[in-house]
Every structure is written in C-alpha cells, then in structure tokens.
C-alpha positions as a printed NumPy array, in Angstrom:
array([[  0.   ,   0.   ,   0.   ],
       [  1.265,   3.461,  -0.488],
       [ -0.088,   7.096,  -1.467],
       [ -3.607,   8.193,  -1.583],
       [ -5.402,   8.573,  -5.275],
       [ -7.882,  10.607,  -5.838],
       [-11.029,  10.001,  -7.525],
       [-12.977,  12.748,  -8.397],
       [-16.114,  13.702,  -6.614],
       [-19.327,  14.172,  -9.393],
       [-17.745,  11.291, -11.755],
       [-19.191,   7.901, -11.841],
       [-17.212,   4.603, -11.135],
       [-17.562,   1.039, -11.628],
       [-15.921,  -0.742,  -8.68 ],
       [-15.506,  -4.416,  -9.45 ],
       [-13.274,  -6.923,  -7.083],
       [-10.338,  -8.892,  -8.393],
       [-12.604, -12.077,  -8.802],
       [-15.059, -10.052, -10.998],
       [-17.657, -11.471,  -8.788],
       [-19.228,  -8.51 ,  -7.457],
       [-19.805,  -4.575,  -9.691],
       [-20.809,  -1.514,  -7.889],
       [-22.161,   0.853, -10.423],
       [-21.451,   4.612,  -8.227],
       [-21.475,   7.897,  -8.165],
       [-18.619,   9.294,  -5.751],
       [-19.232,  12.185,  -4.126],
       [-16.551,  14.382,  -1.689],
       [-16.539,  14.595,   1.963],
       [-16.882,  17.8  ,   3.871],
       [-13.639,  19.889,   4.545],
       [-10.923,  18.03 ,   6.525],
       [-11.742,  14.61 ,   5.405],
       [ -9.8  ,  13.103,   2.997],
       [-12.34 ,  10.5  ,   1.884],
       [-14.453,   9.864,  -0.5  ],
       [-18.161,   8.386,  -0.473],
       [-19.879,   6.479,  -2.868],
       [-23.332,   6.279,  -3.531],
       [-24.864,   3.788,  -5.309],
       [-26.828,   3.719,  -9.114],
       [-29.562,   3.976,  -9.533],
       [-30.859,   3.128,  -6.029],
       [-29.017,   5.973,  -4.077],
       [-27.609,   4.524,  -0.733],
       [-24.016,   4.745,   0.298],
       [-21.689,   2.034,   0.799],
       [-21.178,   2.181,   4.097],
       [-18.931,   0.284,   6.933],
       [-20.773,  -0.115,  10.292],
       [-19.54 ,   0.583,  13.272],
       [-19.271,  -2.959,  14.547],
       [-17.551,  -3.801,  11.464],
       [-20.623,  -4.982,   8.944],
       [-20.704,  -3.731,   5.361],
       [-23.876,  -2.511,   3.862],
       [-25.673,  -0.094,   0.956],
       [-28.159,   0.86 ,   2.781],
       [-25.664,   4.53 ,   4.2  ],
       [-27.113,   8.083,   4.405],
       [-24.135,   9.715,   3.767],
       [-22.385,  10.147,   6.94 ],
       [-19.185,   9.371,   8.62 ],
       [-19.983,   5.692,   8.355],
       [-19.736,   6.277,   4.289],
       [-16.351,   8.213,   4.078],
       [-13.433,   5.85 ,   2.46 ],
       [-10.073,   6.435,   2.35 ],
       [ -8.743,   5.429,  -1.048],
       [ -5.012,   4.164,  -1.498],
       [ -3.578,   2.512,  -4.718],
       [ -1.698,  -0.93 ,  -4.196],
       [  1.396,  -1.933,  -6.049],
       [ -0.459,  -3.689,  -8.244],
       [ -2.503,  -0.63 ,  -9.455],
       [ -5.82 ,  -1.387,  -7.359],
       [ -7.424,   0.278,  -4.969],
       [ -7.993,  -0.352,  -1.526],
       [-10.867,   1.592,   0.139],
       [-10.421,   1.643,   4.2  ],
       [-12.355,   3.289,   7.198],
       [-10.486,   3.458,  10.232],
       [-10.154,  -0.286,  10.94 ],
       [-11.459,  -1.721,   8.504],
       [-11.602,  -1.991,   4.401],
       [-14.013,  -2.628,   2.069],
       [-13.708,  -6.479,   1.339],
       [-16.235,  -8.888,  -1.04 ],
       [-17.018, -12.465,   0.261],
       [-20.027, -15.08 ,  -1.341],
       [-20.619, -12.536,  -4.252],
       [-21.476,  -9.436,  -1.921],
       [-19.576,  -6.594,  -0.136],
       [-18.405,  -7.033,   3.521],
       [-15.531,  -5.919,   5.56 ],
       [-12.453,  -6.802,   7.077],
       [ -9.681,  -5.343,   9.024],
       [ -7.409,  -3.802,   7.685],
       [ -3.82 ,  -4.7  ,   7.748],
       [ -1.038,  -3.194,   5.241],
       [  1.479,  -6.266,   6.24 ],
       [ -1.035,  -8.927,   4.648],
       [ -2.99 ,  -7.871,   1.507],
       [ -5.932, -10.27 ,   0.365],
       [ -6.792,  -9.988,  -2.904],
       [-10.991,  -9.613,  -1.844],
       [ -9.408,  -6.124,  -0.271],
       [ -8.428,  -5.125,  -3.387],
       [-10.82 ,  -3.111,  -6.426],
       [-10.589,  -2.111, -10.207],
       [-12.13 ,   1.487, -10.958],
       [-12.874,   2.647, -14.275],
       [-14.834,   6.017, -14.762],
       [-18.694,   4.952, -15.759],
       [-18.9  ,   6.967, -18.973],
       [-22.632,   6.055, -19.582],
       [-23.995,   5.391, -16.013],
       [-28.047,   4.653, -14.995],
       [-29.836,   6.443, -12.864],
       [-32.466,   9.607, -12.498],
       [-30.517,  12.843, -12.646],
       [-29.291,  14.724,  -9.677],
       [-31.525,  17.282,  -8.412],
       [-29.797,  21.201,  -8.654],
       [-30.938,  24.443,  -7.458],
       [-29.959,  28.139,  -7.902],
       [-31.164,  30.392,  -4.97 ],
       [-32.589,  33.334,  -7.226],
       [-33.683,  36.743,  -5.904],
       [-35.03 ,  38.604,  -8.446],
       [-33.121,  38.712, -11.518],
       [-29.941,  37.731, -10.011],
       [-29.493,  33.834,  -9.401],
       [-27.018,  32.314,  -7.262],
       [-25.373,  28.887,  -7.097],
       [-25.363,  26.053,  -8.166],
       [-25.981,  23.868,  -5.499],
       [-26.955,  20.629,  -4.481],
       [-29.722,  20.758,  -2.054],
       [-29.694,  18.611,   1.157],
       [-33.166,  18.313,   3.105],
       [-33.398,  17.326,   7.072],
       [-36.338,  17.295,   9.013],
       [-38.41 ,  20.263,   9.833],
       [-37.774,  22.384,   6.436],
       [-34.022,  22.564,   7.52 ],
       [-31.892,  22.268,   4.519],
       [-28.052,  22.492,   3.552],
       [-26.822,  24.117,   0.   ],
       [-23.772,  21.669,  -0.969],
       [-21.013,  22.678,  -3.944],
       [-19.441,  20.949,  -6.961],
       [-16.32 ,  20.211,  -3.852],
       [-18.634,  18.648,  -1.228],
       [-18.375,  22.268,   0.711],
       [-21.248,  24.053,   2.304],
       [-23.24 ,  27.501,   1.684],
       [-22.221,  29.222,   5.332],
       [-23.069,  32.379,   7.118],
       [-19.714,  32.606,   9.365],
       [-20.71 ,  33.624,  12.842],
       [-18.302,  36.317,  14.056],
       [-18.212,  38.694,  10.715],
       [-21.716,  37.552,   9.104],
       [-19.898,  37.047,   5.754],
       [-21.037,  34.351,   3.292],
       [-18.641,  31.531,   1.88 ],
       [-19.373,  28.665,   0.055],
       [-16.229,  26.776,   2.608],
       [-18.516,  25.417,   5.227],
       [-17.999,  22.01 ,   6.657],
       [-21.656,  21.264,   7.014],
       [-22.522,  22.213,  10.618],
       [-25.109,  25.075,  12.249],
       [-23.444,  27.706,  10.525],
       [-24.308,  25.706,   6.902],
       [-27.855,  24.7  ,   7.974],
       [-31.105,  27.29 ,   6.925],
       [-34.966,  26.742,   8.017],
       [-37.025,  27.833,   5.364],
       [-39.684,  30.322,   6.208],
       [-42.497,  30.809,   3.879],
       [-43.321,  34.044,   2.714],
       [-45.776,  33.558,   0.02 ],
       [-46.353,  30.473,  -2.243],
       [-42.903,  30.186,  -4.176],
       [-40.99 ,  32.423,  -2.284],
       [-39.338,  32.168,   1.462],
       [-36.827,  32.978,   3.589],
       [-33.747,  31.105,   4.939],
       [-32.573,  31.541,   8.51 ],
       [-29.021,  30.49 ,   9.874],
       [-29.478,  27.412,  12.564],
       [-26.51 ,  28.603,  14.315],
       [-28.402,  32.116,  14.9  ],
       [-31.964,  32.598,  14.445],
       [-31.748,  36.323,  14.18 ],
       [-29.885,  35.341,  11.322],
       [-31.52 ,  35.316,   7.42 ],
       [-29.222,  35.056,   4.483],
       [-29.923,  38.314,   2.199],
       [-28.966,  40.077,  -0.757],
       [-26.217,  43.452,  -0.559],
       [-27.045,  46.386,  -2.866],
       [-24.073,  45.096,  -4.67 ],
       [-26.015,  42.094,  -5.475],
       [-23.606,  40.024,  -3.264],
       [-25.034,  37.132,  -0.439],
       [-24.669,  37.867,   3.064],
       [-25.637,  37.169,   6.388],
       [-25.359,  41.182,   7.587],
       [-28.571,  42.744,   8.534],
       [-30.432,  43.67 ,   4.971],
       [-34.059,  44.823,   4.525],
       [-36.396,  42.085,   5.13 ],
       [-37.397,  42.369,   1.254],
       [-33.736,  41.722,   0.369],
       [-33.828,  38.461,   1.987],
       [-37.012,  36.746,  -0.154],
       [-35.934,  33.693,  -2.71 ],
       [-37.366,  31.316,  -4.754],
       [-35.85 ,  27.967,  -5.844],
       [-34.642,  27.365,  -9.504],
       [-34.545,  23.698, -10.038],
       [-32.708,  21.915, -12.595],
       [-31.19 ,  18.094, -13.163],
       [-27.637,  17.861, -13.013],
       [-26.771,  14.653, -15.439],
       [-25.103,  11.683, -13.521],
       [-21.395,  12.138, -14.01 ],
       [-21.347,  15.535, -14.694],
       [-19.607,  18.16 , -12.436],
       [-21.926,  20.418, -10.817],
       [-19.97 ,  24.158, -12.015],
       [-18.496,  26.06 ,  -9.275],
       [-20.858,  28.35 ,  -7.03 ],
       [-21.745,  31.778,  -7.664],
       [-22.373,  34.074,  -4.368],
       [-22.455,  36.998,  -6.761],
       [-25.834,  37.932,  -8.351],
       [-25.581,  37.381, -12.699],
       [-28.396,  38.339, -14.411],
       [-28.727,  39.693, -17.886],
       [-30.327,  43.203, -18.488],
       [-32.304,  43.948, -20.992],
       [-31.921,  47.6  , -21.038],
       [-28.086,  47.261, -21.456],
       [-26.447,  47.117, -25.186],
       [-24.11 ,  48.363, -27.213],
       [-25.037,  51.15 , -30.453],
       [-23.691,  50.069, -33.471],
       [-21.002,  52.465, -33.373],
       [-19.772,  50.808, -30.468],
       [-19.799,  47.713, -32.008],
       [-18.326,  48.977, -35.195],
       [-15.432,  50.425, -32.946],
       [-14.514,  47.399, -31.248],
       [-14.568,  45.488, -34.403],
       [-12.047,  47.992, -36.276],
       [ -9.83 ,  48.899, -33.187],
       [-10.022,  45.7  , -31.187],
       [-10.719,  47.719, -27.765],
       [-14.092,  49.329, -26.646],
       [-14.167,  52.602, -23.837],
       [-17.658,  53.007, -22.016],
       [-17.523,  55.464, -19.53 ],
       [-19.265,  54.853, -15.946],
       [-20.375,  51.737, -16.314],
       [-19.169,  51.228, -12.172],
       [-20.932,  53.42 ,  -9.526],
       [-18.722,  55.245,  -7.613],
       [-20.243,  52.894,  -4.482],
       [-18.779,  49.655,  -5.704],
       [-15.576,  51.197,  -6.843],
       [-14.863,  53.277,  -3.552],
       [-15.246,  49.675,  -1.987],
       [-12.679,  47.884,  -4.126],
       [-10.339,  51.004,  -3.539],
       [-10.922,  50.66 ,  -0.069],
       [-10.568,  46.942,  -0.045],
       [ -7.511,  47.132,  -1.998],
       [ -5.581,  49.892,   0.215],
       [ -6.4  ,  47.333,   3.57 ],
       [ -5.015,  44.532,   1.872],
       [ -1.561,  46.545,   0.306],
       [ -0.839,  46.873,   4.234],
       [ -0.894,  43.84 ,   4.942],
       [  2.554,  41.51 ,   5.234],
       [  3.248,  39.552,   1.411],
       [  0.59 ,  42.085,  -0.487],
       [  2.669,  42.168,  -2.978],
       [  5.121,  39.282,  -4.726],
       [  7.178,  38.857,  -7.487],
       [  6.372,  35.47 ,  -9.273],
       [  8.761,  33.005, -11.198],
       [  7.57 ,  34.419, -13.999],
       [  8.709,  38.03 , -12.807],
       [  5.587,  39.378, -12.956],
       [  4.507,  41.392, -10.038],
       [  1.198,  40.33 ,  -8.013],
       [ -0.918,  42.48 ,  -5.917],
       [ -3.489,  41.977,  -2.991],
       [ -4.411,  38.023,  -4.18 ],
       [ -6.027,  37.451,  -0.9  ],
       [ -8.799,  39.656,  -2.414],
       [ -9.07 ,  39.015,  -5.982],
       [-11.598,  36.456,  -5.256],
       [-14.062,  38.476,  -2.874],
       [-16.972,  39.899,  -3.472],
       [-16.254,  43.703,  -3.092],
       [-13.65 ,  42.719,  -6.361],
       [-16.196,  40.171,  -8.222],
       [-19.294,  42.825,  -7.996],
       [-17.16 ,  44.953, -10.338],
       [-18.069,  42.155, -13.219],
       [-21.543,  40.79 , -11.487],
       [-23.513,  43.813,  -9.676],
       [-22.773,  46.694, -12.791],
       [-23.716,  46.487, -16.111],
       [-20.406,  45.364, -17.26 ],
       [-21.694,  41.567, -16.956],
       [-24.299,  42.198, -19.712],
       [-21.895,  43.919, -21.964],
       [-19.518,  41.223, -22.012],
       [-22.721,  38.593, -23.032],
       [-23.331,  41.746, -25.694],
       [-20.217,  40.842, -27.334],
       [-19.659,  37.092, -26.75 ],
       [-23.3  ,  36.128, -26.889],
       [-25.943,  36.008, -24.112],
       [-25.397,  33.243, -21.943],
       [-21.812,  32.746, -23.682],
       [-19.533,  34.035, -21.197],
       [-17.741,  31.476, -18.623],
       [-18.192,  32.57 , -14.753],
       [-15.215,  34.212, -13.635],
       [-13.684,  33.5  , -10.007],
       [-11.408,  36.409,  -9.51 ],
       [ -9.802,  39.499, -10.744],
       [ -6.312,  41.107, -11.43 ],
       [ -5.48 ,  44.068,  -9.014],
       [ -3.185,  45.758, -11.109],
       [ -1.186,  48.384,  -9.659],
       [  1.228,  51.061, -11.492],
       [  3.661,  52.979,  -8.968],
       [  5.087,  56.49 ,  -9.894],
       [  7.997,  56.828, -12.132],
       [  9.563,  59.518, -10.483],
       [ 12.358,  59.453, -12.907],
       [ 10.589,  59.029, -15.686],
       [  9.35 ,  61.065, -18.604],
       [  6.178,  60.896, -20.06 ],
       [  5.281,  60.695, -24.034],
       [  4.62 ,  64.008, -25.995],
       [  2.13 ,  62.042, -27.991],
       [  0.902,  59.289, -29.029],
       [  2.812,  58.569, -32.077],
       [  5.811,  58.667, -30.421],
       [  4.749,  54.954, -27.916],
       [  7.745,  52.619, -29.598],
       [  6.241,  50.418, -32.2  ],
       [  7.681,  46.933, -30.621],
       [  6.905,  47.655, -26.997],
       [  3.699,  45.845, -26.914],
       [  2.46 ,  42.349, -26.124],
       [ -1.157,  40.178, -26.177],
       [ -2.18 ,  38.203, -22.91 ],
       [ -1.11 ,  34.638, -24.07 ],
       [  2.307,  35.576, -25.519],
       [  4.752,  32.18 , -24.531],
       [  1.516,  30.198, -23.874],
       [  2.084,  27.772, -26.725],
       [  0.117,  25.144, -24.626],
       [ -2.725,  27.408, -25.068],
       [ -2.022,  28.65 , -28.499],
       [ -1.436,  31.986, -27.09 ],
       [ -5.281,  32.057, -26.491],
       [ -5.813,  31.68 , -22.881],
       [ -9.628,  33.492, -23.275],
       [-11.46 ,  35.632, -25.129],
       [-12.143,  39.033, -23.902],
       [ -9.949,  41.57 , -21.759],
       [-11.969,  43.526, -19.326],
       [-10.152,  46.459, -17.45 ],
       [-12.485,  49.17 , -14.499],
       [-10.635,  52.006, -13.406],
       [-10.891,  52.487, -10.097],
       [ -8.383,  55.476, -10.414],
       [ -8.158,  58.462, -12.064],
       [ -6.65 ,  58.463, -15.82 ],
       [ -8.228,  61.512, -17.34 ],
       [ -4.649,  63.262, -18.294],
       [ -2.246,  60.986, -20.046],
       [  1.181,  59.708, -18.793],
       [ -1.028,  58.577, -15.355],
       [  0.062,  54.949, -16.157],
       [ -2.751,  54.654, -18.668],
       [ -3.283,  51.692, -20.585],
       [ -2.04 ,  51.592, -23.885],
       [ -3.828,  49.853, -26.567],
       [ -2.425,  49.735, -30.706],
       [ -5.924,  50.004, -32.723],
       [ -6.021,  47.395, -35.41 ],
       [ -3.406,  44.949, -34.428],
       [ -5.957,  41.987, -33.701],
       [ -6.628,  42.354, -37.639],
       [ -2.765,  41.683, -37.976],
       [ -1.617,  39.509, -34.837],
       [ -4.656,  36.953, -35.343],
       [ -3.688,  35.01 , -38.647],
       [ -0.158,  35.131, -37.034],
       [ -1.31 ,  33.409, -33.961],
       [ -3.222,  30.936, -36.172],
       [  0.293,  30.337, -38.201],
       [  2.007,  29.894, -35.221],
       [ -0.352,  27.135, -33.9  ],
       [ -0.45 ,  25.323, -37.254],
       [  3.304,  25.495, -37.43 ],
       [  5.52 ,  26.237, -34.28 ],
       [  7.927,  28.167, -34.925],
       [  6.46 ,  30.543, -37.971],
       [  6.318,  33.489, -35.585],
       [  8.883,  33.248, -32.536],
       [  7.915,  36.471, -30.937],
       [  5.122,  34.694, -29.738],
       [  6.905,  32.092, -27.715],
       [ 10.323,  32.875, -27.137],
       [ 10.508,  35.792, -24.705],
       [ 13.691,  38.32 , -26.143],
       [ 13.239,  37.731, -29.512],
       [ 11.818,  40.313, -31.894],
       [ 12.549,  38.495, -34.876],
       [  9.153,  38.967, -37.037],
       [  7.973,  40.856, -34.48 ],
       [  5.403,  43.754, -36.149],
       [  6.081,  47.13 , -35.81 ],
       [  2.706,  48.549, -34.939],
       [  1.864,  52.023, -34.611],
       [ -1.092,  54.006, -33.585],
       [ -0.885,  53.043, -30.003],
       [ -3.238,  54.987, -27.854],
       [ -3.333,  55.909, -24.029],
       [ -6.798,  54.828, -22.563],
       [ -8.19 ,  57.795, -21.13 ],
       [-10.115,  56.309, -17.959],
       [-12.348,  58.644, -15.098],
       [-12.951,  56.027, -11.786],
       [-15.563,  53.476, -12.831],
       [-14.942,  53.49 , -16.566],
       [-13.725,  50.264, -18.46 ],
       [-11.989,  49.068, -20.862],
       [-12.889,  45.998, -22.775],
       [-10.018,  44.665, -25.455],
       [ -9.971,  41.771, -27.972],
       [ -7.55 ,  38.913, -26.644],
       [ -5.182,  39.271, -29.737],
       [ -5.259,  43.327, -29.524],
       [ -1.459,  44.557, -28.611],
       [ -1.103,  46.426, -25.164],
       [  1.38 ,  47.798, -22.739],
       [  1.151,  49.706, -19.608],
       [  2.11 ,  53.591, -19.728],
       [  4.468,  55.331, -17.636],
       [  3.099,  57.204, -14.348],
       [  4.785,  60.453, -14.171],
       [  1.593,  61.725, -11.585],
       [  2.011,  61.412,  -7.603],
       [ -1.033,  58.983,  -7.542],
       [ -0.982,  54.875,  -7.569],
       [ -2.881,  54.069, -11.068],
       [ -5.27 ,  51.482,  -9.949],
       [ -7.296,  48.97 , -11.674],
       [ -8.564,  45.593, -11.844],
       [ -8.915,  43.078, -15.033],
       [-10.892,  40.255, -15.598],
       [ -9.582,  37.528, -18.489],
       [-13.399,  36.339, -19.801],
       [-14.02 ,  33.267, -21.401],
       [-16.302,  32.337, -23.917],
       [-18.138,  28.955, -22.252],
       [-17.008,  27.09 , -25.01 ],
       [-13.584,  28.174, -25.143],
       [-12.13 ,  25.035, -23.903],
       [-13.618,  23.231, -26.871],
       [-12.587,  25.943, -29.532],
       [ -9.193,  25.584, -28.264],
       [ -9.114,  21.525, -28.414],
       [-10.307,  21.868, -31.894],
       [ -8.611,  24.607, -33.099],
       [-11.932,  26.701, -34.032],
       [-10.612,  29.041, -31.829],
       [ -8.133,  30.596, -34.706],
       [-10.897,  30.437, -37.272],
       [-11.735,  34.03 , -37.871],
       [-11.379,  36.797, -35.217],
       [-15.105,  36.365, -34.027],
       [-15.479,  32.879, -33.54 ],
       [-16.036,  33.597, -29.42 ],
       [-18.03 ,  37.243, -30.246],
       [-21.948,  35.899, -30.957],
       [-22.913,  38.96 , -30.131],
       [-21.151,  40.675, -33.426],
       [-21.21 ,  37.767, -36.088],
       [-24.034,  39.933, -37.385],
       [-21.521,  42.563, -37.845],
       [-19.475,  40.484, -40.147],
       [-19.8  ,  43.252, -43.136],
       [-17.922,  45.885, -41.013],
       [-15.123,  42.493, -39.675],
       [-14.22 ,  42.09 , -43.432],
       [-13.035,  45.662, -44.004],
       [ -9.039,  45.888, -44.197],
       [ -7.326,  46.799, -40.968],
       [ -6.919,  50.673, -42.525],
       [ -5.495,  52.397, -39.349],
       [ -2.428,  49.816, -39.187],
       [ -2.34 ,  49.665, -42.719],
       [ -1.791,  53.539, -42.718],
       [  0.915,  53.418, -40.279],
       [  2.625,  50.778, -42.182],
       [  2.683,  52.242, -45.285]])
C-alpha cells in the first residue's frame, strides 16, 4: 500500500473486485472539509456504501461518517478503500468488511475502478437560490427534518453564514453555521434563517452580493430554480455573486463597429462610484498587509491576491452592467463565470518622462495576454476587461495603452504559429523580436474612476508610464467564452477573429473591411 489517489467527486465509477464477482455501479461524491475521503453512492438506487460501526458492510448509508473511504492505490494498481479499521472487502458474491492490515494484503481487499462513462440512474436534483433577476449557485440541495436544509457545492463544501463577521462563503464544513430553516413568505418564495443564529436570514447586498449582515427584510425573499444535473457531470463552481442579464443594457452600433475595427471598446461609468470606492478601499487594507505584494517566477509582479476572489472585487463584473456587456459581445449566456480578478497596480515613475504624444509609444513595446503560452495557443480566453478604479483623465497617469487594429494583424499570425511552431517566434520565445510587427497608432486609454476598458484577446497592449504622484489602480478580468475550452481543443478558436463574439457575427460586413489604421501606419 502506499499514497492516496484521488477520484474525483461528481464522476461515476464502476468498482468491481479482483474475482469479478461482485460490480458496484457509483457515483462518488466528496466529503466535507478536513476529510480526505471519499463516499460512494450507489446507481440507480441511491444509498451509500457504508462500513458499520461494529464492522458490517452494507448499501443501505445516508451519507455520513460511516460512508467516508479512504482510497489508497496498491502496487499492483488497485485500490484499496479503508475506514479506520477496517476496508471494504467482497465475500459469497457481496460486499463485507475486514480489518485492515497493510502487512497482509488479500486480494478480496483489493478493487478495479474505471470512470462509468454512460452510467443509470435519475438525474441529480440542482438548485440556484434566485432573488429577483440575479441567481445564485449552483448547489446541491440537502433536506433534514423540519424544512431545515443544507446548500452543498461541486467540492462537497457548504453555503455558510460565518458567525463572528456575518460574511457568506461557500467553505462550510456542514454544521449550524451551513444549515437554513425555510420560512415561507408567500407560495414560491421564502426565507432562509441560519441554525446557528436565528436572528440570522441570508440576504442580498445592494451590490447584489449574499450575506448574512442585517439587509431589509425584502432583500432576503428567494425562490428555488430547479434543474437536473446529469449523472457524471460536475456540478460548475458556485456563484455568491448575483448574474443576471439586463435587458436595457447594449451596445449602439457604433460601439460595435469600434470594437470590431480597433479591437478595444471605452464606455464610460459603467461602475458606480459605491462599488468602486469599496474595491479602492478593499484594496488599500489589503496593500498593508505583510506579502501584499510578490514577485512570481515568472517576474511578474502580483498584488493583494487574498482579495481578488471576494466579493467587493467580483461585484465589479456581477452587480454593474459590465456583466451584460460582455454577453453583448460574446453572446448572451456565452460568457464562462469568472472566479477572480487582477489588481493591477502602477507605482510612480519619479524618474521618468512621459510621451509628448501618441505617435511617439515605440512600435515593438507591446504584447497580447497569451504571448509564450504555446500550450494554449497563445489564447488563454477571449475578452480583456479592465475598471478604473483610479483616475486616468490626463495621459502619462500609467494609462493603458492599446495599438488600434493589431488583432486584424496579430490573429492570422497566432493561427500560423499554432499550425506550425515556430512561424512566428515572438510569440513564444521571450527576447526575440525576430518577425515581431512594428505597430503604430498606439493609444493611451483615457479612464475617469468606474470606466472600463474591454479589449480583444489578440489586440497589442502595454502599460504607460506614471509620471503623476497617484498609484494608477485597476482591476482586469480575463473572460471566457463557455465554449472556449472546446474551440481551443479543436482549433476553431483561430478560425476568424469572431469565432467567441456571438454577439457581433451579425456585424461580419464591417469584420471584413481591411485593418486601414495599421495599414496607414505601415505604409
């Protein structure tokens, strides 16, 4: 016996003993935090294998500690699955148990387990928690007596309140804190309040965030929406930020004209100054803190990662229009959830000096988000998002700088390069220029707080020099279109610049027009 292997909780299994006598069709399913163990539950009937405590083996488990195995590979490439004392043995064509022992390995001990690629069995039953038009989730939803209830997560976490700061995480390990009584407040909607604290109620933020902080009693009515969740597919990672898409939000058609021709988009206050004061606050408390900022192997400099996950950061994307706007350009209901942000910080230069203009940026000082990713075929996602949470009204205030055009010249490169390694080396070996394109017309992005930035994933970019007394901040988010995976595995993604925008493949008259402002430049 030796190291632990992990199977993965959502997937289903077939377990079948060296004889070949016995074949468990199961789903497994993870354990709450601080167990490393796995539980399997059984297709289509829906108990657990479970290991009594006087040492019996049976399927008839609920779930609990009696169901949590400890999986460890043998030499031979077999699995042994123990708990505590004992491990899951076969005997007269049916499960039982035996006691462990690592000195003397019986082959009945021992298990095959191939991934169930077609398994039977009703679908799992999913919710989102929706209030209004912002939904929440997903979840798996556990019911115990007396309308109490537990919201579990694609990792076999828990939906928490956590008592002392009244914050909501999806990290709970199952207990009062992670159980809700729901409340009725009319037909289909209701109310959930915390077990741990009955003054409690899980409610809604003005940023559209959960929380367990005292709200107004209408921000903390929900309604269930229920969905099945296919055996043996992973339930998606949980949302505690509000998505919705808005109607009243869209682009003109000169906006979407400009993005197509210039490969970057401005909209001004698309962030209220509310949510942006709150990521400016959040990110000054976190700069003070010890390790806010480290250099990574890659020498790139990171900033305040112990909030680029929160909600104050993530309701920058979810609780403004910006979350629509993206969908307006990749397609409604085409852009990936996004976990986390970049804080990106630019210090004063106080020995620099700033540009005269424009046209004098250098031509080769520029780079696209995926540059010496050749795993990823320098296409890591689809959309660049950028909110100023600083001021960047004057230029040389460490303003983005964008090159209008160049996705119309870098794309067929990038498709070259994937085709044939080694067509365009810029790409992938850092220091060389060789083939590298001079582009001109860079721009600096004129930004007031709460304005954004959105730029095509092959559009050229650099950051400006700050020559003011300020910190430039602002935070990016890398979008993906859902089906980027895909795109990438079968290359679509290089076919055509708008193979990820839905949302401007009508616009395909205005896409086939030559890149003129490079071509300008160039000539």
């Amino acid at each position: 016996m030796g190291r632990s292997v992990e199977i993965t909780p959502g997937l289903c299994y077939n377990l079948c003993n060296v004889e070949s006598s016995v074949k468990l069709s199961v789903q497994a399913q993870g354990c709450p935090p601080g167990q490393k163990a796995i539980r399997f539950r059984l297709l289509p009937a829906g108990g657990y294998l479970r290991i009594c405590q006087d040492g019996r083996a049976d399927k008839k488990g609920g779930g609990g500690g009696l169901c949590y195995f400890t999986p460890e590979v043998h030499e031979s490439g077999l699995l042994q699955f123990s708990r505590g004392q004992y491990a899951l043995s076969t005997a007269n064509g049916d499960i039982t148990a035996v006691t462990a022992s690592g000195d003397s390995l019986s082959k009945a001990n021992l298990w095959a387990v191939d991934e169930n690629q077609s398994p039977e069995g009703p679908p799992l039953k999913a919710c989102f928690l929706r209030y209004g038009a912002l939904q929440f989730g997903p979840f798996q939803r556990e019911d115990f007596k007396e309308g109490v209830i537990r919201l579990q997560t694609s990792d076999a976490r828990y939906l928490r309140i956590t008592p002392a700061s009244g914050m909501v995480d999806a990290a709970g390990g199952g207990g009062p804190p992670c159980q809700f009584k729901i409340q009725k407040a009319d037909h289909n909607h209701f109310t959930l309040r915390s077990e741990h604290d009955p003054f409690q109620f899980l409610g809604v933020t003005a940023n559209g965030a959960l929380t367990g902080r005292d709200v107004a009693s209408e921000n903390q009515v929900f309604c269930w929406e229920s969905f099945e969740q296919p055996l043996g597919k992973l339930l998606a990672p949980p949302s505690l930020i509000g998505k919705h898409f808005d109607e009243a939000v869209d682009l003109t058609l000169e906006q979407r004209k400009t993005f197509m021709e210039d490969g970057f988009l401005i909209i001004k206050g698309v962030v209220p100054p509310s949510l942006a004061s709150a990521a400016l606050a959040a990110i000054n408390c976190s700069l003070l803190k010890v390790g806010a900022t480290v250099q990574e192997e890659e020498g790139n400099i990171r900033h305040c990662a112990d909030i680029a996950s929160s909600d104050t950061i993530l309701s920058l994307l979810y609780g403004t229009p910006l979350w629509t706007i993206a969908q307006r350009l990749l397609g409604r209901g085409c852009v990936a959830g996004h976990g986390q942000g970049q804080i990106a910080l630019r210090p004063p230069n106080l020995n620099a000096v700033g540009l005269e203009e424009d046209a004098s940026i250098p031509p080769k000082q520029w780079h696209i988000d995926g540059m010496y990713k050749a795993e990823l075929d320098n296409s890591p996602f689809s959309l660049l998002v950028g909110v100023a949470l600083s001021d960047q009204t004057l230029p040389n205030s460490g303003n983005l700088i964008a090159f209008a055009g160049s996705h119309h010249i870098l794309q067929p490169m990038v498709q070259q390069e994937a085709a044939v390694p080694g067509t365009h080396p810029f790409l992938n070996q850092k220091g060389v220029d060789e083939g590298k394109p001079e582009l001109r017309n860079g721009q600096q992005i004129l930004l007031g707080i709460g304005d954004v930035v959105l730029l095509h994933q092959k559009t050229a970019h650099r950051v400006g020099i700050n020559c003011s007394s300020n910190i430039r901040y602002q935070t990016y988010f890398r979008l993906k279109h859902i089906d980027h995976a895909a795109h990438l595995a079968d290359g679509s993604v290089h076919a055509g610049l708008w193979r990820q925008y839905h949302g401007l493949q009508a616009q395909d008259d205005v896409v086939a027009q030559p890149c003129k402002k490079q071509q300008k430049t160039q000539a």
